[in-house]
C-alpha positions in Angstrom: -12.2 4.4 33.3 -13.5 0.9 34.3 -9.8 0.0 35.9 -7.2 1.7 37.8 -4.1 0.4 39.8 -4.6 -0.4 43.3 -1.2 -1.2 45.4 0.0 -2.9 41.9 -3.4 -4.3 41.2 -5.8 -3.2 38.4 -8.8 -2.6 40.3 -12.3 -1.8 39.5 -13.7 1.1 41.3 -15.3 1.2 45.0 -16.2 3.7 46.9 -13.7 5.6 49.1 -10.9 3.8 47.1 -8.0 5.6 45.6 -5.7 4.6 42.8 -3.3 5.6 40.2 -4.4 6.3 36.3 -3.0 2.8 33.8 -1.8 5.2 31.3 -0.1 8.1 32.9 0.1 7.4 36.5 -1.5 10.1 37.9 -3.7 9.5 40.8 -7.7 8.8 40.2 -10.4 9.0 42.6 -13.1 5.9 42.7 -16.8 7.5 41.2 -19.4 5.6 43.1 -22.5 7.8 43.1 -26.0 6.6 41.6 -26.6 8.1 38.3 -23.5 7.7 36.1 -22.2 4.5 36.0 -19.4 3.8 38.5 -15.7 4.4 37.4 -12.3 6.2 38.1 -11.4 9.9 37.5 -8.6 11.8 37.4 -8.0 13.8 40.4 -6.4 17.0 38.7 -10.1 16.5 36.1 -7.6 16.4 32.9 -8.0 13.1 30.7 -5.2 12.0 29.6 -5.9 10.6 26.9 -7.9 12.9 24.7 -9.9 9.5 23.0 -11.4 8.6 26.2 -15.4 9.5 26.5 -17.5 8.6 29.7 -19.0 5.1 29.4 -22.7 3.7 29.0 -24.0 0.6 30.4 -24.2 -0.4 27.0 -20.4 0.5 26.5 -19.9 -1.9 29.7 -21.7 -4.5 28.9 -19.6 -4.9 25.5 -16.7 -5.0 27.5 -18.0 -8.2 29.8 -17.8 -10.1 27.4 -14.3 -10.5 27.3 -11.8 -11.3 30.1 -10.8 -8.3 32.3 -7.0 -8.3 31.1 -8.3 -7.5 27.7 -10.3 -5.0 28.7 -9.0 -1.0 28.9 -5.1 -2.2 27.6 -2.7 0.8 26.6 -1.0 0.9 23.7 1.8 3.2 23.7 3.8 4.8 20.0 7.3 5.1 19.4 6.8 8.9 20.2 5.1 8.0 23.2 1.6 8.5 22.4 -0.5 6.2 24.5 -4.4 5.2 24.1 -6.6 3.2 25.8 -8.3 0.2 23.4 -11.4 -0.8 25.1 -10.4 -4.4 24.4 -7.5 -5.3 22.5 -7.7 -9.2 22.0 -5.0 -12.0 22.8 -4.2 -11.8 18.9 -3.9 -7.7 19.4 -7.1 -6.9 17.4 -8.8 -3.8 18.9 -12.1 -3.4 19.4 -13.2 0.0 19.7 -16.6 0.2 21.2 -18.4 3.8 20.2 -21.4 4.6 21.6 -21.6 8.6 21.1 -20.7 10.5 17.6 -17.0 10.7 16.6 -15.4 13.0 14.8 -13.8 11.8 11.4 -10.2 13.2 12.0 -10.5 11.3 15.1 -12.0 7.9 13.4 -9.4 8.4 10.9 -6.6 9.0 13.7 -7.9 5.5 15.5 -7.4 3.4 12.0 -3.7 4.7 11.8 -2.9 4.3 15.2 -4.1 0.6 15.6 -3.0 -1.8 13.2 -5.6 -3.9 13.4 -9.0 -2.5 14.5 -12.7 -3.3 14.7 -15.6 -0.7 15.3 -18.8 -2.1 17.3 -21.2 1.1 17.0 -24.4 2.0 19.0 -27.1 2.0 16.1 -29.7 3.9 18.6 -28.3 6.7 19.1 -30.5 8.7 16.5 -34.3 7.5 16.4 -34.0 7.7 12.2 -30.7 5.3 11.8 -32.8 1.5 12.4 -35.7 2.7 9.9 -33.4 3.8 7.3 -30.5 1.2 7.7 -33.0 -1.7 7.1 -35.1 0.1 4.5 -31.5 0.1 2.9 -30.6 -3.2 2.4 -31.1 -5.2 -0.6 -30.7 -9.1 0.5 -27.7 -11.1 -2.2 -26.3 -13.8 -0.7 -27.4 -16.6 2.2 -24.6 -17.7 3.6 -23.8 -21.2 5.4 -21.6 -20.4 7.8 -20.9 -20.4 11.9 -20.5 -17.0 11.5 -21.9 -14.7 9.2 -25.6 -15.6 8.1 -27.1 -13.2 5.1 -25.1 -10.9 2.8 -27.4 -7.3 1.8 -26.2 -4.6 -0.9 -27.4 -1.4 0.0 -29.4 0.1 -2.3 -29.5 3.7 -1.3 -27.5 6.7 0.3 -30.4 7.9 2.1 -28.7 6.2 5.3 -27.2 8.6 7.8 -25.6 6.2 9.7 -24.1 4.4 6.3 -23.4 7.4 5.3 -21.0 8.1 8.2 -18.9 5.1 8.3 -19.4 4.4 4.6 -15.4 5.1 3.9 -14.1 3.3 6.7 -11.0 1.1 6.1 -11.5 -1.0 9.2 -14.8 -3.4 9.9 -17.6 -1.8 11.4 -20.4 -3.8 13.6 -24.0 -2.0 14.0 -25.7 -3.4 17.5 -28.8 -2.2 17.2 -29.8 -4.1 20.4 -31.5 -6.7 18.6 -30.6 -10.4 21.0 -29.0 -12.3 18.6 -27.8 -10.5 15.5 -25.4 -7.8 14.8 -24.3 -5.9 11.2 -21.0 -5.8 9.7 -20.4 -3.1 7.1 -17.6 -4.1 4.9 -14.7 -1.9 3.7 -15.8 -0.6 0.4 -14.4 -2.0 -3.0 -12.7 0.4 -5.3 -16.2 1.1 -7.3 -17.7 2.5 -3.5 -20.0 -0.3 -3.3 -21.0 -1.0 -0.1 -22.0 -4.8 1.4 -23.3 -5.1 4.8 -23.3 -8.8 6.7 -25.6 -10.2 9.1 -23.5 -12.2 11.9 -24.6 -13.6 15.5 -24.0 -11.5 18.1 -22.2 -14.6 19.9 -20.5 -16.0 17.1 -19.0 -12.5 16.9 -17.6 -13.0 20.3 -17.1 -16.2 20.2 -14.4 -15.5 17.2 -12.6 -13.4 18.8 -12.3 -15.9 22.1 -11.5 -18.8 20.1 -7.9 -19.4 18.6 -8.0 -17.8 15.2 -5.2 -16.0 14.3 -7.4 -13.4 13.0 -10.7 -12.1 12.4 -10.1 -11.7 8.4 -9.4 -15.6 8.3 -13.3 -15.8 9.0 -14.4 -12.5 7.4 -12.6 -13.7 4.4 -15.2 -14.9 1.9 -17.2 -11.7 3.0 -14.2 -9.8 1.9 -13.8 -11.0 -1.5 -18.0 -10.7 -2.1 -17.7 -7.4 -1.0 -14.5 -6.8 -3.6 -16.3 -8.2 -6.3 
C-alpha cells in the first residue's frame, strides 16, 4: 500500500513509522528497505483485501499522475466487501492499473464490483505481446480529435495479449512504454469484432482531470465505430 493513516492522516510510508491499514484498520508497518519499492504492510502479514498485489515503479508512476486523494480510495458493498481502486476519479470512474497477469474470475469479479471501470495494462510483461499486438493491427480510420488519434481493426487472433482481454466489458489501455501514445481496446460488438484506438498518453490523463462527466462522452464516436 502507497497510504496508510497516521494520527488521522493518510500518510505515505517512512521509515520507522507506524500506521493503521485504510481498509480494515489493522495496524501496518512502514517498508523502507532498497529493493522493493517503499510501502505499508500489514503487521499480522494477511492482506486484507485479496485484490491487492505488490506494486512496480511503473504501477507508481501511473498513480502520480493523479492527485493523492484519488489515489488507493476504498470502496465498500452493501455486504461489506471493501477493495482498494488504485484511483477512482472525482466522477467515481476506477482506474485499475494491472501490471502482473490476473486471473479471469478475478477480472470478471473487478467489472461487477465497480460500476464504472477502466483497465491500464503493462504491455511488457511478456517479450512476444509488442511484436504481435502491432503486427495485429489493420489501420481504418484517422481520427481528428484531442483525444483519440488512429482507429486499427485487428486482423488476427494470433495475439496473446488480445487474446486475453478480448471479452472484456470495460475499456482496456495497453502502455507499452512508448512516451506519448497509449492503446485502447474497445468492448467487442455483438459479431466479436474487435477495434483498438490510438490515444495520447496525456490526453488520456488529461480527460479524466478535466470536467467531463464521463469518459464515454469522449470515447463515444469510438464506441459506435467499434459497434458498427
Amino acid at each position: 500500500m502507497k497510504f496508510a493513516m497516521v494520527n488521522g492522516e493518510r500518510k505515505e510510508p517512512a521509515p520507522g513509522l507506524l500506521g493503521s491499514c485504510t481498509g480494515c484498520g489493522s495496524p501496518t508497518i512502514a517498508k523502507c528497505g532498497n529493493i522493493k519499492i517503499h510501502h505499508w504492510a500489514h503487521k499480522s502479514k494477511l492482506e486484507c483485501d485479496p485484490w491487492w498485489k505488490n506494486e512496480t515503479e511503473w504501477h507508481r508512476n501511473w498513480k502520480k499522475q493523479f492527485p493523492e486523494a484519488w489515489q488507493e480510495v476504498v470502496n465498500k458493498a452493501e455486504n461489506g466487501v471493501f477493495h482498494r481502486a488504485d484511483v477512482k476519479t472525482d466522477k467515481n470512474w476506477v482506474l485499475e492499473i494491472q501490471y502482473s497477469a490476473i486471473n479471469p474470475a478475478e477480472r470478471t469479479s473487478r467489472n461487477d464490483f465497480y460500476e464504472k471501470l477502466v483497465w491500464i495494462v503493462n504491455g511488457l510483461r511478456r517479450k512476444r505481446d509488442p511484436v504481435q499486438f502491432f503486427h495485429s493491427l489493420k489501420l481504418v480510420k484517422t481520427i481528428e480529435d484531442k483525444v483519440f488519434k488512429k482507429a486499427f481493426d485487428v486482423i488476427s487472433d494470433k495475439n496473446a495479449l488480445l487474446q486475453d482481454w478480448r471479452n472484456d466489458k470495460a475499456p482496456v489501455f495497453f502502455d507499452f512504454n512508448v512516451p506519448d501514445v497509449i492503446w485502447c481496446l474497445l468492448p467487442r460488438n455483438g459479431e466479436g469484432k474487435a477495434v483498438v484506438a490510438e490515444i495520447g498518453r496525456q490526453a488520456f490523463i488529461d480527460l479524466h482531470l478535466s470536467n467531463s462527466s464521463s469518459p464515454i462522452d469522449i470515447f463515444g464516436e469510438l464506441f459506435e465505430f467499434a459497434a458498427t
